[in-house]
N, C-alpha and C positions, 0 to 999 in steps of 0.2 A: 247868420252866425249865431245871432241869441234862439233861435229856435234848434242848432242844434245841438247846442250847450242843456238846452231843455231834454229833448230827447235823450242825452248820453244819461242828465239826474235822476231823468224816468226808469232809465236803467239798468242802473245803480241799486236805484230803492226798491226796484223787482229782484235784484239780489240779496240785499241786505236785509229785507221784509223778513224772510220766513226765518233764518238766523236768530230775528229779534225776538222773535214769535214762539222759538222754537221746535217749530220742527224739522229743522237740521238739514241738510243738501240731498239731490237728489239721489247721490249713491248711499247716505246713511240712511235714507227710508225704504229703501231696495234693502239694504244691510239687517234696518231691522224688520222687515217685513217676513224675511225668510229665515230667521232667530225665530220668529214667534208660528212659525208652520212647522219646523223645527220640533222647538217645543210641543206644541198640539200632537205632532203625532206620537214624541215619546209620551205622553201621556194617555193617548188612546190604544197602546198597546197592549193587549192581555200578559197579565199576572201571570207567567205559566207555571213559575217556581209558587206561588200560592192554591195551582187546581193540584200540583201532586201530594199524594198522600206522602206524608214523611215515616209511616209505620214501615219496619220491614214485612218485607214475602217469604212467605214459612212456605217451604215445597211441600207438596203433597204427595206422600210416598204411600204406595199398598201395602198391607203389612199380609205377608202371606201367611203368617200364622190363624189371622181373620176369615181368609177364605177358606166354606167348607167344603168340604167332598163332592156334596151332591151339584154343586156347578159345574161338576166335571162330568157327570153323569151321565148318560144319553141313554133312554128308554128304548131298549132291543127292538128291529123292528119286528114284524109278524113272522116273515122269512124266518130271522132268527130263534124266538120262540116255538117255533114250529122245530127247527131241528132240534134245540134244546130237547124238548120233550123224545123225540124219537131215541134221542143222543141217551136220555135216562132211562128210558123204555127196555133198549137193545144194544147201548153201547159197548164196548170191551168191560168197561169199569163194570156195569150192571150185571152181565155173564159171568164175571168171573167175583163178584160179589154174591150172584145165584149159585154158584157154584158150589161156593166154600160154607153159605147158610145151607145147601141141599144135603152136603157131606154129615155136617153138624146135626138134621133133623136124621139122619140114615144111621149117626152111631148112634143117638137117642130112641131109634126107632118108633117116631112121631109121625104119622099116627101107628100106631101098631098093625094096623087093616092092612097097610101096603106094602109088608115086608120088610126082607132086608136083605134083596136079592138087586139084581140089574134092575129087575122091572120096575122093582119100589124106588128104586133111585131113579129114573125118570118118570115117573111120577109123579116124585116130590120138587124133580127138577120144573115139570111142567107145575105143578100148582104155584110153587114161588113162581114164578119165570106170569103166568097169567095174575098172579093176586098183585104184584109190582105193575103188568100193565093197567091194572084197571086203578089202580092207587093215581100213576102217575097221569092216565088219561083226566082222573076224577082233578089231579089240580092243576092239571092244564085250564080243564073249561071253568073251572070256579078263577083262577089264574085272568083268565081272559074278560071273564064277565066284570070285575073287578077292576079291569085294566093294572096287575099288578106283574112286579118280575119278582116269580120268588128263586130266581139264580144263589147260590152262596156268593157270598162277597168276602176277603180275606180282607179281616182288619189292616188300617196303616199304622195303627200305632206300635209298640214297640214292648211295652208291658205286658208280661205274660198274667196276670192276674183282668187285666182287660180284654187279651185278645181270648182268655175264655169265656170273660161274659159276652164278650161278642156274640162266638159261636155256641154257647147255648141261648143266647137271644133269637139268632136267626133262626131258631127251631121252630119259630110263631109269629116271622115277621117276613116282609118283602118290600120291595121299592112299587112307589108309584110315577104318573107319569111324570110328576112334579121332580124325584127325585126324593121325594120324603120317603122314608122309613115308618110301614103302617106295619099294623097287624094285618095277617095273611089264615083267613078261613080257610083256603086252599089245605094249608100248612096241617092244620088239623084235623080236619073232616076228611081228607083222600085217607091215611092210613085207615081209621075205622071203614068207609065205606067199601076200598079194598079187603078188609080180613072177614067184613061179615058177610059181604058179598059169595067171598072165596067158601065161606066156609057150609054157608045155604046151597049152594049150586054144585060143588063137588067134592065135598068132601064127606067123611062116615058119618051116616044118620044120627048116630047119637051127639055130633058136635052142633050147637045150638046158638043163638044170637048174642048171648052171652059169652060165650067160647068167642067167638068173633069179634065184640068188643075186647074183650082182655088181651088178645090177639092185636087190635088195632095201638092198644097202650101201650103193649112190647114195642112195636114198629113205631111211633111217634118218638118213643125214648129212645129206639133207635135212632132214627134222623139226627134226632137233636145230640145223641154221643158221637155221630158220625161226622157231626161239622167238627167236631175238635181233631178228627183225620184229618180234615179238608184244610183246617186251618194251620197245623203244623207239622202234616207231614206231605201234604200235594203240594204241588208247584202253584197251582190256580184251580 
């Protein structure tokens, strides 16, 4: 009996031991054991409201007024240059442009050598009709060598005082393959090499290399008064 009046004190004071001690019963150290994992992990949680940037987002919007022409641009390919040239060579517009400068040198009776009969008017018809081919061949190949497009291009703007410097601009300039706007040797050199050309090879001995430049000056001022047709009164 007194040994197990022993054993019951034994425990007793295995219970009452850790109570005195403090550290508390078996479910309050379970209790606080998972308080403090708890804890630890709200604390090892990343910050995410401190990685965002608190500035506002400005959209990014294209302002089309920025964007210029020439990104729209696309440098013709051979094929088309190729007809270009034939298109100004023999096209309707070019005959009937030959036509109306043949009339013109027939009532002026220019040169006087060839009349002022049928015969002189095809005559003067063929001399225009070849002094144009050999202009337009001449700025084709300078054209080419260059890699330039010297096509008329109809201003977008909208201002008559601009869309005529446009088109006395294009009287000396062309697109390259970039899309830039260069100066165009073609542009200049074809009318002279056509009229001196014309004017050494068939026409009356007394007309001279001189005669032919003066001749190429008319025709370059030409061009350049003809874009102001091209510009406000063609469609393209």
């Amino acid at each position: 009996m007194p040994n197990q009046i022993v054993v019951l004190l034994l425990l007793l004071l295995a219970l009452l031991v850790p109570n005195f001690f403090g550290q508390g019963s078996v479910e309050d150290r379970v209790q606080y054991k998972v308080e403090t994992e708890e804890q630890e992990i709200v604390e090892t949680e990343p910050k995410v409201e401190s990685e965002i940037d608190p500035s506002p987002v400005t959209p990014t919007v294209n302002n089309p007024a920025q964007t210029a022409k020439s990104d729209d641009y696309v440098f013709p390919s051979a094929e088309k240059r190729f007809k270009t040239f034939l298109k100004n060579t023999a096209g309707p517009r070019t005959l009937i442009g030959t036509t109306i400068g043949t009339t013109f040198q027939q009532l002026g009776d220019e040169p006087p050598e060839w009349k002022k009969d049928a015969g002189g008017f095809t005559r003067r018809f063929a001399s225009n009709f070849g002094e144009n081919a050999i202009e337009q061949a001449t700025k084709y190949a300078i054209s080419e060598a260059f890699q330039q497009d010297p096509r008329y291009e109809k201003c977008e703007c909208t201002k008559t005082s601009k869309r005529v410097l446009h088109a006395l601009k294009s009287g000396f300039t062309a697109r390259n393959r970039s899309g830039n706007t260069v100066f165009s040797p073609a542009k200049v050199v074809a009318p002279y090499f056509g009229s001196v050309t014309a004017v050494k090879a068939w026409y009356p001995e007394r007309y001279s290399v001189q005669d032919g430049l003066r001749k190429g000056t008319y025709g370059l001022a030409f061009n350049v008064g003809f874009n102001l047709v091209r510009e406000f009164i063609f469609r393209k």
